[in-house]
MDTraj code that builds the backbone (N, CA, C; nanometers):
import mdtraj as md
import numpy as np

residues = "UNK UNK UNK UNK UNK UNK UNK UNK UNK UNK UNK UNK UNK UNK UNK UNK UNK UNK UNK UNK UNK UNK UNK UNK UNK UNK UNK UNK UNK UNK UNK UNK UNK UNK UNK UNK UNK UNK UNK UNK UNK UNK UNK UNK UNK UNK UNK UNK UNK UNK UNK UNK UNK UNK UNK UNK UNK UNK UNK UNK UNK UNK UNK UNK UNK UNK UNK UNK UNK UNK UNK UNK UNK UNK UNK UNK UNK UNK UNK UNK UNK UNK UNK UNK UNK UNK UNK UNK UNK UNK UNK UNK UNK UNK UNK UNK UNK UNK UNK UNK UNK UNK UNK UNK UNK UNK UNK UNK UNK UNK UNK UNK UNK UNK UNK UNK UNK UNK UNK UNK UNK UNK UNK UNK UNK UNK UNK UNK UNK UNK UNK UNK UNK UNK UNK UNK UNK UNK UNK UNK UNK UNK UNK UNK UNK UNK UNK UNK UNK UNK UNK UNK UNK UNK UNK UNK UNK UNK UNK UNK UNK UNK UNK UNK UNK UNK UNK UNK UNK UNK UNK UNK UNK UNK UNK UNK UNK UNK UNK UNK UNK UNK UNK UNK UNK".split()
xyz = np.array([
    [-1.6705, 1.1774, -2.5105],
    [-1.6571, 1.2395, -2.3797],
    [-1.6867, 1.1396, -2.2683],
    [-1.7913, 1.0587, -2.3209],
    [-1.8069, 0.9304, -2.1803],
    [-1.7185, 0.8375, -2.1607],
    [-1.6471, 0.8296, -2.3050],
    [-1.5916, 0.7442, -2.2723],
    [-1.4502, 0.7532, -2.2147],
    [-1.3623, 0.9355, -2.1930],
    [-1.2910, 0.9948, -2.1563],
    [-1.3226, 0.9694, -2.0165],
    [-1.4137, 0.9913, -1.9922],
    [-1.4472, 0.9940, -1.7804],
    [-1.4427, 0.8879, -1.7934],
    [-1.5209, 0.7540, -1.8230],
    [-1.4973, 0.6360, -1.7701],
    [-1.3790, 0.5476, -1.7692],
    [-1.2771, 0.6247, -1.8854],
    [-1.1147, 0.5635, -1.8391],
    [-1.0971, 0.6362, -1.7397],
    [-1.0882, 0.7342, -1.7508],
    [-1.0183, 0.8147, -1.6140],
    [-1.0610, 0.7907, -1.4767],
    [-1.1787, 0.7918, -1.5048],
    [-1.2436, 0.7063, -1.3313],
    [-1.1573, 0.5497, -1.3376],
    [-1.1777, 0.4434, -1.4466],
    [-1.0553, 0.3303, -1.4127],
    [-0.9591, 0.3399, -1.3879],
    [-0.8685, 0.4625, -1.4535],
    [-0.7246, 0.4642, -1.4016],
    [-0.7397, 0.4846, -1.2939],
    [-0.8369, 0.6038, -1.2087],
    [-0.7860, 0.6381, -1.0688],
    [-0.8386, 0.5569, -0.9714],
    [-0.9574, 0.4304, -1.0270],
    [-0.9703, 0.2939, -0.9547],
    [-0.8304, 0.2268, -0.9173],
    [-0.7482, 0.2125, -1.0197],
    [-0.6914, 0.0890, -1.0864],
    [-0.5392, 0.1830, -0.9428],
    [-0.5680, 0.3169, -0.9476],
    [-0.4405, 0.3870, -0.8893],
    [-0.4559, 0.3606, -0.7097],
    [-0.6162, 0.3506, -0.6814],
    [-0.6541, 0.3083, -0.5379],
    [-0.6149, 0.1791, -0.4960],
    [-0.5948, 0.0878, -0.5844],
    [-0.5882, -0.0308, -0.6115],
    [-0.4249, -0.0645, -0.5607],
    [-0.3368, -0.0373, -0.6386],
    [-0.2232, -0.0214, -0.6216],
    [-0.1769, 0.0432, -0.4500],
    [-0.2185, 0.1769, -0.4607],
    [-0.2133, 0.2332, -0.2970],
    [-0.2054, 0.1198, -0.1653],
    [-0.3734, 0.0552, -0.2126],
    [-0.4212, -0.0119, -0.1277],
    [-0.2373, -0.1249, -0.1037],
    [-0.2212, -0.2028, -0.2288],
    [-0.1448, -0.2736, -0.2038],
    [0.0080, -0.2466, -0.1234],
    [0.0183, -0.1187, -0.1694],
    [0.1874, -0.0669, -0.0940],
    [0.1010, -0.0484, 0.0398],
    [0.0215, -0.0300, 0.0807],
    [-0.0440, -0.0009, 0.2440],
    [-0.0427, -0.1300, 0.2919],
    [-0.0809, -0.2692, 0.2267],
    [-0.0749, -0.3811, 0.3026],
    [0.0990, -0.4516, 0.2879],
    [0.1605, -0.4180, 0.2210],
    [0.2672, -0.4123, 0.2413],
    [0.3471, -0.3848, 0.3379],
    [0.3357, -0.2668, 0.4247],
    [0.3836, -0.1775, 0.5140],
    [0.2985, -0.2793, 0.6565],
    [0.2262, -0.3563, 0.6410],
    [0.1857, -0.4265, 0.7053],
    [0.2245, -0.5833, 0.7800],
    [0.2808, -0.5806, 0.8873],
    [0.4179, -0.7025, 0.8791],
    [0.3125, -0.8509, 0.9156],
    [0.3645, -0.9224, 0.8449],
    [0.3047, -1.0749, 0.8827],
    [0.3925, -1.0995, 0.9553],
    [0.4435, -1.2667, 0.9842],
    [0.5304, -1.2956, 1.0250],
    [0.6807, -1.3322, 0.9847],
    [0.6330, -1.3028, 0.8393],
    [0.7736, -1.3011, 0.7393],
    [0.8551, -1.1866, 0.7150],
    [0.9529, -1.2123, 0.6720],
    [1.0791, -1.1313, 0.6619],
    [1.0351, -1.0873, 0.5106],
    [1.0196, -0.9393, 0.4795],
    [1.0246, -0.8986, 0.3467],
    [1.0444, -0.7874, 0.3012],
    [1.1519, -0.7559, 0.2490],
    [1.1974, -0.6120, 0.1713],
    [1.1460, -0.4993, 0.1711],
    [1.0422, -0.5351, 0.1662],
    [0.8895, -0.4144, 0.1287],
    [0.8591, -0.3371, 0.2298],
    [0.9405, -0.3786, 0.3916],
    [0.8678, -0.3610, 0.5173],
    [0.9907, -0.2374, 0.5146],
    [1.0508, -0.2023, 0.4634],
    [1.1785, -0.1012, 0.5365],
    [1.1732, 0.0233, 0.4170],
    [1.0604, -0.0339, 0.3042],
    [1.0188, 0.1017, 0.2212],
    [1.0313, 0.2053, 0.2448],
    [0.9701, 0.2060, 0.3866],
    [0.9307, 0.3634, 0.5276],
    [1.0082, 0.3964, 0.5369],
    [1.1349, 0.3389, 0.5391],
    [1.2470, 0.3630, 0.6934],
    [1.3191, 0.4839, 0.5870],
    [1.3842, 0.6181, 0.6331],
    [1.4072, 0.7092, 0.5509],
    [1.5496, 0.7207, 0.6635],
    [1.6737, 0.7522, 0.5837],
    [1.7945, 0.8057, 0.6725],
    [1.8648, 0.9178, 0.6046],
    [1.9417, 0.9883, 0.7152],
    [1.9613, 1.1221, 0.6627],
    [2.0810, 1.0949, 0.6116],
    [2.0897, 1.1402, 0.4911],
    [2.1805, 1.0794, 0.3863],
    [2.2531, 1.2447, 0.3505],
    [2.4072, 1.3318, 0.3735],
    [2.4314, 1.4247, 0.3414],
    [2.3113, 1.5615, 0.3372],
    [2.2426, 1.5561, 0.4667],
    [2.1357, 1.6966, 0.4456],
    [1.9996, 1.6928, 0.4188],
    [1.9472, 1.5006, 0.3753],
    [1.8421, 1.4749, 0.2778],
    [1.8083, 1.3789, 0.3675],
    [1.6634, 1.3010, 0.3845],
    [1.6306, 1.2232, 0.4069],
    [1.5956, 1.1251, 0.3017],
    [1.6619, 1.0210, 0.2862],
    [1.6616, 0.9070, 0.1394],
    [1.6108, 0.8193, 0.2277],
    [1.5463, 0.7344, 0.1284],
    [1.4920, 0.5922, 0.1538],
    [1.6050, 0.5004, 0.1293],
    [1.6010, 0.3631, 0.2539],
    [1.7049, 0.3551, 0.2889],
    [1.7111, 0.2161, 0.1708],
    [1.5946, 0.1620, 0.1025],
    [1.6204, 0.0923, -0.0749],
    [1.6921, 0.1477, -0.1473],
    [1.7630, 0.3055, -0.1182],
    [1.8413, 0.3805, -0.2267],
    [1.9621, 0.4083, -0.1692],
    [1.9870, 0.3236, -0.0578],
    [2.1571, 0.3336, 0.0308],
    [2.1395, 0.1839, 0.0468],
    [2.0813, 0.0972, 0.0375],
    [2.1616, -0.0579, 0.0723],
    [2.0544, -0.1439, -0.0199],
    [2.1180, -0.2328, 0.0210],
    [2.0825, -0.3654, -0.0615],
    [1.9883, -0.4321, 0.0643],
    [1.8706, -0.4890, 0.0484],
    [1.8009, -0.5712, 0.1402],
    [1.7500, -0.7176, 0.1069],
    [1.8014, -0.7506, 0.1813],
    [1.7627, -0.8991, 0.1077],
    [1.7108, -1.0078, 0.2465],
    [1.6715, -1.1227, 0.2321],
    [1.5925, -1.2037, 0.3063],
    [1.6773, -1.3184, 0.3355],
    [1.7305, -1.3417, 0.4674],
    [1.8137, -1.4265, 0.4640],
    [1.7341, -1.5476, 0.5067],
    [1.6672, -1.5450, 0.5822],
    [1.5829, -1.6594, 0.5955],
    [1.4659, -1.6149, 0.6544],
    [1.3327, -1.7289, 0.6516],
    [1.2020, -1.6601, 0.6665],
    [1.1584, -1.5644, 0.7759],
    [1.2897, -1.5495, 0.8491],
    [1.2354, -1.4230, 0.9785],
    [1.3777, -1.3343, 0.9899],
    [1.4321, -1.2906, 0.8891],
    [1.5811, -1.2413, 0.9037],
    [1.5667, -1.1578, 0.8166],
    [1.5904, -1.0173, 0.7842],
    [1.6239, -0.9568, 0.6911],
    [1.8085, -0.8961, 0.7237],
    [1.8722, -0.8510, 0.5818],
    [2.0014, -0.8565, 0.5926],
    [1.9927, -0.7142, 0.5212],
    [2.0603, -0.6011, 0.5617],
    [2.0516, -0.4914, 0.5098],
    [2.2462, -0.4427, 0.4828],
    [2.2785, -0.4372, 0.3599],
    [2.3858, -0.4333, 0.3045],
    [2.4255, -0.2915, 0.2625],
    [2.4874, -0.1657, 0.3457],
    [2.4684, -0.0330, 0.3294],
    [2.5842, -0.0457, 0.1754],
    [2.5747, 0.0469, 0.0539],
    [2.6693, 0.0675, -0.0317],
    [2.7928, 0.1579, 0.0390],
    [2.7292, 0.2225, 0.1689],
    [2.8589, 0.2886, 0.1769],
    [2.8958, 0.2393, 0.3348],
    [3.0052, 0.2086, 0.4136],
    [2.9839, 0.1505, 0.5058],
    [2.9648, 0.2563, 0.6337],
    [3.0178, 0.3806, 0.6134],
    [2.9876, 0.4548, 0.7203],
    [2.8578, 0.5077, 0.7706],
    [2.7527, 0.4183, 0.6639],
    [2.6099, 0.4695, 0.7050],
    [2.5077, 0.4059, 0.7736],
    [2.6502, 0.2910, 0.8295],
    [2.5850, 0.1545, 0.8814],
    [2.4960, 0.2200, 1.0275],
    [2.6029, 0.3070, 1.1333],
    [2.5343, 0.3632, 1.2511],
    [2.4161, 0.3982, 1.2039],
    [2.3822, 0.5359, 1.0996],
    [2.2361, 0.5748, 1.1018],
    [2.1217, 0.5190, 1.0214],
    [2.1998, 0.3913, 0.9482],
    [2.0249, 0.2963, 0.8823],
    [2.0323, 0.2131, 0.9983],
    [2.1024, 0.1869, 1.1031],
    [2.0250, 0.1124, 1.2290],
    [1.9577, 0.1859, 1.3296],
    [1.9681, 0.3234, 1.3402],
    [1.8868, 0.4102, 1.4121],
    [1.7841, 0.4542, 1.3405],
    [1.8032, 0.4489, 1.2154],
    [1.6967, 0.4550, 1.1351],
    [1.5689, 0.3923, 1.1183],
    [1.6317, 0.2342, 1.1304],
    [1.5351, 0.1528, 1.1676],
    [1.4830, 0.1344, 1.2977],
    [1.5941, 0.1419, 1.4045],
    [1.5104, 0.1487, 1.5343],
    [1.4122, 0.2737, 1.5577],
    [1.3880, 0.3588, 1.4833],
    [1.3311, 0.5079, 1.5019],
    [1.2235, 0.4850, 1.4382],
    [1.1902, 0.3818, 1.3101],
    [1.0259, 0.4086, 1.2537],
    [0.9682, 0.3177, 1.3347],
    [0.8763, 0.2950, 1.2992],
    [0.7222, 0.2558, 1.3938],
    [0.7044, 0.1434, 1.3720],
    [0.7960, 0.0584, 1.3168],
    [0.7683, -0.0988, 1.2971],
    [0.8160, -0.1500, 1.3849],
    [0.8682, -0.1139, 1.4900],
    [0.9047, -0.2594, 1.6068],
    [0.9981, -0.3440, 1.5804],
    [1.1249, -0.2874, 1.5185],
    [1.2270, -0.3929, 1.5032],
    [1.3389, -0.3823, 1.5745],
    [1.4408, -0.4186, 1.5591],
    [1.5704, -0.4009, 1.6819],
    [1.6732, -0.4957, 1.5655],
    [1.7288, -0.4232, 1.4429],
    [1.8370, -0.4691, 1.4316],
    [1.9823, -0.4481, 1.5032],
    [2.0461, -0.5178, 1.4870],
    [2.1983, -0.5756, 1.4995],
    [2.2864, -0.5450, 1.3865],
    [2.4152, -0.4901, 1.3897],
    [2.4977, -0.4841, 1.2956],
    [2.6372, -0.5359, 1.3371],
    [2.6921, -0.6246, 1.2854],
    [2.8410, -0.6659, 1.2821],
    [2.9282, -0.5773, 1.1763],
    [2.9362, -0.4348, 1.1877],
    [3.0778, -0.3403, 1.0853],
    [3.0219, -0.3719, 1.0071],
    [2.9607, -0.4498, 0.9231],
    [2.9476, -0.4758, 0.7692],
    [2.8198, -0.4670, 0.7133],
    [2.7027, -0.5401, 0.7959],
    [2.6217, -0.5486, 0.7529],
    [2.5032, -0.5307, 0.8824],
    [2.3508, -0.4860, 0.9069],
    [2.2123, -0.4937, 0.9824],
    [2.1541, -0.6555, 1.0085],
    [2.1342, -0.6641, 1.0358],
    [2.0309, -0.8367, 1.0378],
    [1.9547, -0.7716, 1.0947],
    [1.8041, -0.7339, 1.0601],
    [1.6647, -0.7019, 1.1392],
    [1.5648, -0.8608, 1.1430],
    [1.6119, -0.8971, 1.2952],
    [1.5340, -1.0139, 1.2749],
    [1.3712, -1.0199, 1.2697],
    [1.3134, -1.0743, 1.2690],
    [1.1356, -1.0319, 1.2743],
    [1.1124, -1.1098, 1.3581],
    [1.0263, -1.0125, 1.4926],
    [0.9953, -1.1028, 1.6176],
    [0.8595, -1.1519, 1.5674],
    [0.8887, -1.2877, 1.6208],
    [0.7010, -1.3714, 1.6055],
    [0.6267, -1.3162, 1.6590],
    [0.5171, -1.2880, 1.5956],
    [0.3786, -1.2308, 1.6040],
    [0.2616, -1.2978, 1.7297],
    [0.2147, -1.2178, 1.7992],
    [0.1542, -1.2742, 1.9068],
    [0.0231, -1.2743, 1.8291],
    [-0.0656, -1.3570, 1.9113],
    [-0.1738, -1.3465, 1.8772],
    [-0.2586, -1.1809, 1.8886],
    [-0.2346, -1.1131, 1.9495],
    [-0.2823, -0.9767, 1.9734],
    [-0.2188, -0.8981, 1.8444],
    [-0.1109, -0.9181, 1.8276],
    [-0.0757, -0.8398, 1.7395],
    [-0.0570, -0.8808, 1.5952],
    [-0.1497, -1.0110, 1.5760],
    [-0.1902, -1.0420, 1.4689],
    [-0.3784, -0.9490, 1.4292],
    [-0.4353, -0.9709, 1.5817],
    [-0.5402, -0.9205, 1.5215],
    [-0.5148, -0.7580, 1.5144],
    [-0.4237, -0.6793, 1.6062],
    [-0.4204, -0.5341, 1.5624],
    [-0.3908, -0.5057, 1.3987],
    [-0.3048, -0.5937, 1.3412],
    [-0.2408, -0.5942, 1.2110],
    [-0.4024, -0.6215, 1.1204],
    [-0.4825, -0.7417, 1.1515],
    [-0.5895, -0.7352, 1.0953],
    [-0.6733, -0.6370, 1.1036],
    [-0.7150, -0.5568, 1.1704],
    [-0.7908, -0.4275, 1.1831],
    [-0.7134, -0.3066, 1.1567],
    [-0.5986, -0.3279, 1.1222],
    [-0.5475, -0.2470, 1.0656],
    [-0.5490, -0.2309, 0.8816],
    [-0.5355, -0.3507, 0.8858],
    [-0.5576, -0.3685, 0.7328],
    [-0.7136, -0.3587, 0.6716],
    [-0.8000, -0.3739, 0.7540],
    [-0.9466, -0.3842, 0.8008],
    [-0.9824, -0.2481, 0.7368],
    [-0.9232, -0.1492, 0.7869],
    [-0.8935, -0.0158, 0.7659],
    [-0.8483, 0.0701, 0.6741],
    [-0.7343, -0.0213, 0.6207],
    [-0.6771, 0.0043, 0.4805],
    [-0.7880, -0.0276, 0.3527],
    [-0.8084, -0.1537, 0.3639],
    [-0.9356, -0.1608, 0.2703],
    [-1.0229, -0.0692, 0.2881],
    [-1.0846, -0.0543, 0.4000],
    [-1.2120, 0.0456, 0.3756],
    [-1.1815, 0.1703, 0.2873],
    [-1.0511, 0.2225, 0.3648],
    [-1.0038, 0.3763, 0.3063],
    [-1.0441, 0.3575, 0.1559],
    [-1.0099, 0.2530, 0.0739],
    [-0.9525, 0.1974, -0.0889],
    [-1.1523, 0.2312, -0.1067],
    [-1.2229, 0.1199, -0.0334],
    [-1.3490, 0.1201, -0.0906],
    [-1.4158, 0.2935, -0.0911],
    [-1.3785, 0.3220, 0.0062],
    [-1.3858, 0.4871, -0.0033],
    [-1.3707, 0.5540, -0.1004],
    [-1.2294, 0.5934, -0.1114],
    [-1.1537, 0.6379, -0.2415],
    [-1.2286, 0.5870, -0.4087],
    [-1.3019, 0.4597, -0.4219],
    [-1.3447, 0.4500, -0.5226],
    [-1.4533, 0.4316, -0.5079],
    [-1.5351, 0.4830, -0.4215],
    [-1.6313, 0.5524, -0.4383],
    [-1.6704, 0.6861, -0.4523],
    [-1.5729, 0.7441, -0.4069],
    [-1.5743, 0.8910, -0.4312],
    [-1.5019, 0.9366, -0.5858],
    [-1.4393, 0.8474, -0.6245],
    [-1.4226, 0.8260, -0.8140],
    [-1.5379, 0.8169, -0.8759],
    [-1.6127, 0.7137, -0.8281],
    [-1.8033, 0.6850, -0.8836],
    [-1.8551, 0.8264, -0.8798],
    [-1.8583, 0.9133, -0.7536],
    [-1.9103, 1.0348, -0.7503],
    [-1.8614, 1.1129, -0.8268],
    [-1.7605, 1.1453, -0.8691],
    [-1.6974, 1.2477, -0.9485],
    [-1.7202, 1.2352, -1.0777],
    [-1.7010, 1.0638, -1.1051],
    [-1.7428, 1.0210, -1.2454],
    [-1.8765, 1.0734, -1.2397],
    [-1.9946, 1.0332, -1.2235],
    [-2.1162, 1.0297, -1.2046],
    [-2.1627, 1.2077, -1.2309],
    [-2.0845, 1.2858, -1.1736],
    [-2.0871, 1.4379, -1.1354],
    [-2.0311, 1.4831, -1.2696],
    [-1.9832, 1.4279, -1.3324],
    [-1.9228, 1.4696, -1.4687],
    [-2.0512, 1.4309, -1.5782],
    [-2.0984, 1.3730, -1.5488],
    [-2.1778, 1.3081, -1.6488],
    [-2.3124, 1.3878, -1.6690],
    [-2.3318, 1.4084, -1.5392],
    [-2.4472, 1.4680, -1.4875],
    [-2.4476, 1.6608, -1.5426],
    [-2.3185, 1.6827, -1.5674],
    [-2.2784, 1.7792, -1.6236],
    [-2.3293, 1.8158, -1.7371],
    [-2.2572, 1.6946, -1.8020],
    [-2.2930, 1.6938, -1.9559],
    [-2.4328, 1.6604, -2.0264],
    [-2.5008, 1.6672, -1.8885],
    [-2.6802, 1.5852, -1.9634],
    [-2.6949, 1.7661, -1.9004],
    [-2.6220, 1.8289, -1.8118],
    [-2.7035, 1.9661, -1.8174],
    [-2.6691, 2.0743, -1.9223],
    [-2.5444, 2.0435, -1.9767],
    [-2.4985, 2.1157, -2.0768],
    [-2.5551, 2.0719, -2.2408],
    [-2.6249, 1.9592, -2.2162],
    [-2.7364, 1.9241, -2.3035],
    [-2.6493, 1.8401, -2.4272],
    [-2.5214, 1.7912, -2.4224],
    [-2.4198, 1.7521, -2.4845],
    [-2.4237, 1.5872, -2.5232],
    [-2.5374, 1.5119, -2.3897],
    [-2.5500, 1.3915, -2.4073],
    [-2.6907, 1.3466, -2.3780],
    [-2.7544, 1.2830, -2.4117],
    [-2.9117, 1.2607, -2.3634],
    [-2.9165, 1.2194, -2.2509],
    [-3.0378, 1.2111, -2.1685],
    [-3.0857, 1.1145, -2.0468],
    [-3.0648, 0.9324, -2.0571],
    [-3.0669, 0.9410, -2.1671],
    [-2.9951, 0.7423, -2.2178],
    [-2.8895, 0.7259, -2.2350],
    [-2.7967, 0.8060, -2.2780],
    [-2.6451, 0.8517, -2.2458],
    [-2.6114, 0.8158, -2.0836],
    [-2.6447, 0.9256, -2.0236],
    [-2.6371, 0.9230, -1.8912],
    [-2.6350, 0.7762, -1.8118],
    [-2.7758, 0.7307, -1.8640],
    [-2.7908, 0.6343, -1.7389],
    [-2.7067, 0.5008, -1.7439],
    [-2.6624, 0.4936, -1.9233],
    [-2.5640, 0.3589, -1.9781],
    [-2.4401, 0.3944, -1.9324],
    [-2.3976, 0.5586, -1.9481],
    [-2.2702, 0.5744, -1.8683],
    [-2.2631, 0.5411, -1.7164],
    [-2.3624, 0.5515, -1.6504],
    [-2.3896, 0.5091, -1.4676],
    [-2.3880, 0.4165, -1.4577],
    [-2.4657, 0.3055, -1.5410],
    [-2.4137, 0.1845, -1.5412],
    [-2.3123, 0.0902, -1.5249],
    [-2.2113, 0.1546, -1.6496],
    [-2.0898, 0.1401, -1.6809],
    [-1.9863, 0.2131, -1.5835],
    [-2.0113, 0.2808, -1.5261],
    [-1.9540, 0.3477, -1.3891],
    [-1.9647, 0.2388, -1.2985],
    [-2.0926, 0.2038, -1.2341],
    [-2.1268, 0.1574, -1.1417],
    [-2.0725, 0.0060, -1.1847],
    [-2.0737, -0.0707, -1.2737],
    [-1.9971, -0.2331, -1.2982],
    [-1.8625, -0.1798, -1.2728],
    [-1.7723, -0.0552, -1.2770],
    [-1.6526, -0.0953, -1.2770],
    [-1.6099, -0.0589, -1.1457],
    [-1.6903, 0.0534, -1.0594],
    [-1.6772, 0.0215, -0.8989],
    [-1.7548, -0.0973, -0.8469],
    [-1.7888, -0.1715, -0.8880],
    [-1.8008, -0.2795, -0.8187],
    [-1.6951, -0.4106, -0.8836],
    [-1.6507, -0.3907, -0.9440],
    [-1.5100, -0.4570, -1.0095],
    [-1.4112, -0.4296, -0.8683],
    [-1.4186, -0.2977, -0.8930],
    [-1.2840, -0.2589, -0.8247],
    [-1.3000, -0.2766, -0.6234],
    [-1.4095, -0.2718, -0.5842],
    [-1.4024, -0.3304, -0.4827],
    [-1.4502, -0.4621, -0.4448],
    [-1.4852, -0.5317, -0.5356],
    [-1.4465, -0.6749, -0.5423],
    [-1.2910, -0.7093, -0.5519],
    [-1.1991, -0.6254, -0.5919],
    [-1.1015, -0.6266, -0.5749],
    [-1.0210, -0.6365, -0.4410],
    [-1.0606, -0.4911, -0.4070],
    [-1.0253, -0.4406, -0.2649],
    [-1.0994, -0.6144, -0.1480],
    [-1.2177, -0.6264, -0.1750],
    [-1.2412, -0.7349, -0.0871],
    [-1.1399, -0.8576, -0.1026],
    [-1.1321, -0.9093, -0.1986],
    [-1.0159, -1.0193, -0.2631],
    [-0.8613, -0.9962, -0.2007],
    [-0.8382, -0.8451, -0.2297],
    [-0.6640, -0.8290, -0.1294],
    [-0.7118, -0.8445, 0.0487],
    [-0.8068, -0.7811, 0.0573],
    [-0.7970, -0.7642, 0.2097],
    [-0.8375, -0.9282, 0.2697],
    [-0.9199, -1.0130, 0.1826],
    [-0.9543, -1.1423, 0.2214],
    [-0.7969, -1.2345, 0.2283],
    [-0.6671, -1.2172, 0.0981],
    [-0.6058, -1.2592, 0.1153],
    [-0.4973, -1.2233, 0.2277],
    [-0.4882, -1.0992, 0.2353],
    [-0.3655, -1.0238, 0.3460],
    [-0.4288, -1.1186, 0.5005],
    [-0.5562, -1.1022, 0.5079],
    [-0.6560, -1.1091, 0.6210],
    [-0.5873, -1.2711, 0.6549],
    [-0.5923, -1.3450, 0.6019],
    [-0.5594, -1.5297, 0.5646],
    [-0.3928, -1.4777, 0.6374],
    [-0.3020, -1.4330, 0.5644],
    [-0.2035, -1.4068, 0.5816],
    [-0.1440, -1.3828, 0.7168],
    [-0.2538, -1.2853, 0.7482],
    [-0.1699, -1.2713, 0.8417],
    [-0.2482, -1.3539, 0.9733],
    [-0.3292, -1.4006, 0.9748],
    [-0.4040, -1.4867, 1.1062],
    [-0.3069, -1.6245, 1.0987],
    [-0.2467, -1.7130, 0.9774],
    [-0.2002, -1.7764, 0.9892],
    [-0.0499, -1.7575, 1.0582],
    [-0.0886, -1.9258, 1.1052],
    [0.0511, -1.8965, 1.2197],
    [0.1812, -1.9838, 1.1653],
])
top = md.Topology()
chain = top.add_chain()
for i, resn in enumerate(residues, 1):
    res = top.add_residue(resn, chain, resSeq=i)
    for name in ("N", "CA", "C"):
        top.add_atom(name, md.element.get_by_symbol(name[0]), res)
traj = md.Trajectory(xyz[None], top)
């Protein structure tokens, strides 16, 4: 049984973990990258689709992205599409294809991007700490249901407690590298 909660508290570490990373993703440096138009959703026949599942995106050079619709009449609404989410871009389309160029990053809006991400981490260190609690709350269960001893308990807390501190040694390690990332100019 302990050892049932203490995977399950890792998976849903290991799942904060991941989160964390698609959140710094959504986070623009000064490079051009695929990952940034994840968001962008267009109304596709009645539906709002993600617009990775109507075109091809690719990186034409380090501040250019090139967005290639499969169908061409959907070129008007993945460029309103993109001018409509919250990333600050202004593509261009020639009939065929988007070019969303990526404007250089000011110094201001390098550090908003850092306290933004500042933010993202914390949420993550949050989230797996409140896994520690639940784990911990499970355990605490089972020493009242008399199922595991008081030495049970405290080796399972242990073993709880090394793998949230794994996991936000983690979270510190992405946010230290994104952090590098994006201050550089």
């Amino acid at each position: 049984m302990i050892e049932e909660i203490i995977k399950d508290a890792d998976q849903r570490m290991e799942k904060s973990i991941s989160s964390l990373e698609i959140a710094f993703n959504k986070i623009r440096t000064g490079r051009a990258h695929p990952s940034l138009l994840d968001t962008v959703l267009v109304p596709y026949y009645g539906a709002d689709t993600a617009l990775n599942q109507l075109a091809n995106i690719t990186v034409e050079d380090g501040r250019c992205l090139v967005v290639v619709p499969w169908e061409r009449p959907l070129i008007g609404d993945i460029e309103k599409a993109i001018m409509k989410s919250d990333l600050g871009l202004n593509p261009s389309n020639n009939g065929e294809s988007i070019r969303v160029p990526m404007p250089a990053l000011t110094e201001e809006t390098r550090r908003d991007y850092t306290k933004q991400a500042k933010a993202e981490a914390e949420n993550a260190r949050v989230a797996i700490r409140n896994i520690r609690r639940d784990a911990n709350g499970s355990i605490k269960d089972l020493v009242k249901d008399k199922t595991i001893s008081e030495d049970d308990q405290h080796r399972a807390e242990e073993r709880i407690q090394k793998l949230t501190d794994k996991y936000i040694a983690s979270v510190d390690s992405h946010y230290a590298a994104k952090e590098t990332d994006l201050l550089s100019i």
